[in-house]
N, C-alpha and C positions, 0 to 999 in steps of 0.2 A: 623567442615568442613572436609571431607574425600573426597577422591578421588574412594573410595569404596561402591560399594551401593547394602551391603547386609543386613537381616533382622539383623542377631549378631551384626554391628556394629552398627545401627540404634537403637536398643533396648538397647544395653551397653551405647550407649549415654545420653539418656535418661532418663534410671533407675540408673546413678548415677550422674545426677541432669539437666545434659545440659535440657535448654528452648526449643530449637528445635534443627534441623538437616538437614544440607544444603548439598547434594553433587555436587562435582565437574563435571562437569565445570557448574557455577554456572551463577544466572542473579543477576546484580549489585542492580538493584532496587528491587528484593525478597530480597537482605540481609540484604539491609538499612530498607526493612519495617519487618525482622525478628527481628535487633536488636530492632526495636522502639516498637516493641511488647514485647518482652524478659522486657524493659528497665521500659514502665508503666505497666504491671502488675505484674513485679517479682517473677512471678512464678515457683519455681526450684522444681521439682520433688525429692522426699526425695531417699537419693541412699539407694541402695540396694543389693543384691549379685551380682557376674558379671556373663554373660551370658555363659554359660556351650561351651567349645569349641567344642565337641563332638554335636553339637545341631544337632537335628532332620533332624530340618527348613531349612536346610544350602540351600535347592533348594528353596529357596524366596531370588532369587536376579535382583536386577534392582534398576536403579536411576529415573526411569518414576515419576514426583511430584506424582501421584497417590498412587504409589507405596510405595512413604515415609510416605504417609500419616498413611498406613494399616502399616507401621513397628511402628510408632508413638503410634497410637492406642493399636498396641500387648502391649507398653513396658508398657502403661498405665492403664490399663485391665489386665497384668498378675498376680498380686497380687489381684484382684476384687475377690469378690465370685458371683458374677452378670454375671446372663445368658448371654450368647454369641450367634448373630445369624450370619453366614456368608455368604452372597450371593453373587454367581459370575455365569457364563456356566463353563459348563464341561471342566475338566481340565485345570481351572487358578489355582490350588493348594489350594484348604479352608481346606484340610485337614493339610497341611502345616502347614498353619496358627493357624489350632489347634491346632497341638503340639507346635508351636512355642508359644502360652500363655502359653500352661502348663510346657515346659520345661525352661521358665524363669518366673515361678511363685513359688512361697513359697512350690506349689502343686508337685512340678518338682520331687521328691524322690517318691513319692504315683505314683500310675499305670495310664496308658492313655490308654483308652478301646474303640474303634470305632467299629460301625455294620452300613453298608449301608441298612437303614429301607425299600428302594426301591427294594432291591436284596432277601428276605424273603417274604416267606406267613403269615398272621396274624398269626396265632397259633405258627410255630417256632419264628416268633420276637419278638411275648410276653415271651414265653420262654426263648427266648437268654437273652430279655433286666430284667425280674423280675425272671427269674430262677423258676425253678417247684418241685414239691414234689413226691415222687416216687408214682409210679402207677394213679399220677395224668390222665393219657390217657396214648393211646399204646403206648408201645416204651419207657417209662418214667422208666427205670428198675431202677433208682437210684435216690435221690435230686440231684438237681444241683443246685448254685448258679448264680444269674444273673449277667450281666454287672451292675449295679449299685451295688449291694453286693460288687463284685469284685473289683471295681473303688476304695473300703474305703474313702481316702480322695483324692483321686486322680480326673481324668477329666474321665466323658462319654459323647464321642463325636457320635453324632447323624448325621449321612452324611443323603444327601436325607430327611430329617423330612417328609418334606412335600408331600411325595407320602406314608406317612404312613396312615391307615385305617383309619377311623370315630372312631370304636370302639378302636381302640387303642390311641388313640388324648384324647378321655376322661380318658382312663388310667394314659396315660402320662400326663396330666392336674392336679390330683390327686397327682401323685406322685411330682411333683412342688410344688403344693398348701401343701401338708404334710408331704414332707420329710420323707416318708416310703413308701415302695413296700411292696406287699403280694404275693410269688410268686405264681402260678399255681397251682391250687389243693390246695392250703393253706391256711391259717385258722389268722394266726400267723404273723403281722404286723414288716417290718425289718426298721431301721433305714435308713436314707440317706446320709450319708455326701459327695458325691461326687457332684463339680462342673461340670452343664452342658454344652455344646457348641454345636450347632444345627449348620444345612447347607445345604443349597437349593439352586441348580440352576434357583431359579424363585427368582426374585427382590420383593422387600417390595410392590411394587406396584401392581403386578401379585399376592402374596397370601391375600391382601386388597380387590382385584376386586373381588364385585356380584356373578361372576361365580364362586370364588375359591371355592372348597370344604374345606379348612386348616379353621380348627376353631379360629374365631377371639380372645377368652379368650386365646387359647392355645399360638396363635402369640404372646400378649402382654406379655407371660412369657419369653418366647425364646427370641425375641427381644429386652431386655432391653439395650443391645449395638451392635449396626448394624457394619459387617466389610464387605462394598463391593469391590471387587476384577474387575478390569478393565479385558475384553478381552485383550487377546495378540495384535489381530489387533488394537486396539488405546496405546499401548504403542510399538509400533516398533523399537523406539531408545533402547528398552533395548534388543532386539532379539539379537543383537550380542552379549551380556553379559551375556545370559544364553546358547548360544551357544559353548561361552569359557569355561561355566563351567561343561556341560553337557560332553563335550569333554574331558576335565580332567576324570569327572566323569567315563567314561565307556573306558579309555583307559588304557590299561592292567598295572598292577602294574610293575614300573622298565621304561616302555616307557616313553616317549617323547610326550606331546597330541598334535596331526598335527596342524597345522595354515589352518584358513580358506581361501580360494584364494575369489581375489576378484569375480569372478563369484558367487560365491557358497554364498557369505557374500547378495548379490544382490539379490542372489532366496529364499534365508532365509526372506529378510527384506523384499520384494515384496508381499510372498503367505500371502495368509488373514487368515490361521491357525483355521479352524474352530474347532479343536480338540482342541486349546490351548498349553498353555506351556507340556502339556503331549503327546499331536501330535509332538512339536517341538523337546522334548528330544527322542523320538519314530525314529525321523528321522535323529538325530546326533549319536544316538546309531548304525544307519544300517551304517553311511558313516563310523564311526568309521572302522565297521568288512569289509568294502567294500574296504576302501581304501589300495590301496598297496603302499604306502611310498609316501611323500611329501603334501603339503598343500591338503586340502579336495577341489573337484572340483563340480562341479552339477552333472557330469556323477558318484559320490557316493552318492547325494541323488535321495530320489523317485522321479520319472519320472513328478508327476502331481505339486511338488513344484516348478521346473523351469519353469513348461510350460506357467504359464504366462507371466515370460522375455523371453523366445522363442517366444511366438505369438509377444510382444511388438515390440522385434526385428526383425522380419519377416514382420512387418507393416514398420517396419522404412527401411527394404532391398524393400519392395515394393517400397514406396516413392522415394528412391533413385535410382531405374529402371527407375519409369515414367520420374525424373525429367532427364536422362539421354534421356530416347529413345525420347525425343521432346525439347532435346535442340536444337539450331539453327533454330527452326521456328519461325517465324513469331508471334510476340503477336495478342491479340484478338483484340486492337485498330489499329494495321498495318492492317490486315485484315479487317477490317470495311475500313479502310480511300482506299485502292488497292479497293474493292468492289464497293464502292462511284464511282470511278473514270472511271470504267469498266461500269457499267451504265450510266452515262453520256456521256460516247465515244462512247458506242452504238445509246443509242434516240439523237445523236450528240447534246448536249448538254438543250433538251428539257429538263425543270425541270418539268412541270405536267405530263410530260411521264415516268420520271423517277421516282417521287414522287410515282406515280402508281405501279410501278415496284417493286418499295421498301419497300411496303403495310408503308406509312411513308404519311402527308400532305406535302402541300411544308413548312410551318412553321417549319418543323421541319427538312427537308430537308436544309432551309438554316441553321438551328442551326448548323447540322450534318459539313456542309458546314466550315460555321466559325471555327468549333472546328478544324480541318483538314485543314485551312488553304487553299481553294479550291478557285479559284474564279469561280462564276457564271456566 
């Protein structure tokens, strides 16, 4: 149980033995059914080395249950040699995630090699990922080695997979299935030993569906353990907690990191973050160099984060005009029952004339009547 809820203490827990991992402030009834879990299946995770201080990962922080669950997984899968797929949208960190296996995995000394397969043309990605042979095509004035070469026994993390080509899907199929590249131009089959970890902002369900172009054999390689990653918008209790840390983060060495004021705490947890926790340090980084001395305000983040507690609160200053400029009149019932009354004193107290007047029968003239206390 910590009060702390970051990927290092989550995964140190873990991998040297704790059942699970509860953080503070916790619910009474999750812990009595953690321990009654812990208690019939006995299951303690074999320890292991502790988790590197210097980690990568350090930006995987939150107590969101979601969130504990994907540190749970890391500490459980860092040791694996079992494909890794992580799905989440753009920037909730899966690249995080993927050094946070490899730097508390057995693998953490061997190299961690990432290429965004979405941000390359086929020709160089094949290139980058199986390396080429000199004068394999122009430009080729030398071998090179590829990211799986390179990786030895370390991780090749694949960001985007899934906007990688057709023709490259069956490449990388192969090189899963046989643990050897052949780079570019080359003749001469290379070994593999590097662990893969794949990552796609489309969910297991989007690369399943009919339409997908991602090849279903290629899926069930990569997939063999899914880590999905919540949007920011469904854990917002953790917004302040990586707000604090981002703040640390990017405040000048020797200072002091500001306090957020409560305004600024409000427009953080409010805006719905469609960039994610990389929007959100994007914009703790501006108030940082914005602000000139004291707690962080809204007037140091961008403009379109607070504007939705501006409009809330400009609805809520509307409200409190209207209820102001029509206090002391008359309700809607005093005005019906004064209304009643003025008609009757007119047709001197005719009620079929009145009834008429008041597009009403009289049935419902004397209901009107009664309610109002009027005699006829």
């Amino acid at each position: 149980m910590t009060a702390f809820g970051s990927v290092e203490t989550a995964v140190r827990a873990v991998k040297e033995g704790a059942f699970d991992y509860i953080s503070k402030p916790f619910d009474i009834d999750a812990l009595v059914a953690t321990v009654r879990r812990a208690l019939s299946t006995r299951s303690i995770v074999p320890p292991a080395r502790a988790a590197d201080e210097e980690d990568q990962a350090a930006g995987l922080v939150g107590r969101n249950p979601a969130m504990l669950e994907v540190y749970k997984l890391i500490a459980r899968v860092s040791d694996s040699p079992a494909a890794v797929l992580i799905t989440g949208e753009s920037g909730t960190g899966k690249e995080l995630v993927a050094r946070a296996i490899h730097m508390h995995g057995a693998r953490c000394a061997a190299p961690f090699v990432a290429v965004n397969c979405g941000a390359l043309t086929e020709t160089l990605l094949e290139s980058e990922l199986f390396g080429h042979v000199r004068g394999s095509f122009t430009g080729a004035i030398a071998n090179k080695r590829g990211l799986f070469e390179q990786a030895g026994e370390g991780t090749v993390f694949l960001d985007e997979v899934s906007e990688m080509s057709a023709g490259l899907q069956v490449k990388l199929l192969r090189v899963l299935q046989e643990r050897e590249v052949v780079p570019v131009g080359g003749s001469v089959p290379i070994g593999v030993r590097a662990r893969v970890i794949a990552a796609s902002n489309r969910d297991t369900d989007a690369l399943t569906a009919s339409s997908s172009s991602f090849r279903q054999d290629l899926l069930y390689r990569l997939n063999v353990i899914n880590i999905h990653l919540p949007p920011l918008r469904e854990r917002r209790d953790d917004i302040p907690l990586l707000a604090a840390h981002f703040l640390r983060k990017h405040t000048p060495a020797g200072q002091t990191p500001p306090a957020l004021s409560d305004g600024a705490r409000r427009c953080l947890v409010n805006y719905p973050w469609p960039g994610n926790v990389r929007e959100l340090e994007n914009a703790v980084e501006r108030a940082v160099t914005l602000n000139q001395g004291g707690p962080v305000t809204p007037a140091d983040l961008p403009a379109k984060v607070c504007a939705p507690a501006a409009e809330a609160q400009q609805t809520h200053a509307s409200v409190d005009d209207l209820a102001h400029l029509f206090a002391g009149l008359p309700s809607i019932e005093e005005m019906e029952r004064r209304f009643l009354l003025h008609v009757l004193e007119a047709t001197g107290g005719n009620r079929k004339r009145a009834a008429e007047i008041l597009g009403i029968n009289r049935r419902t003239l004397y209901r009107m009547a009664e309610r109002f206390r009027i005699e006829l």
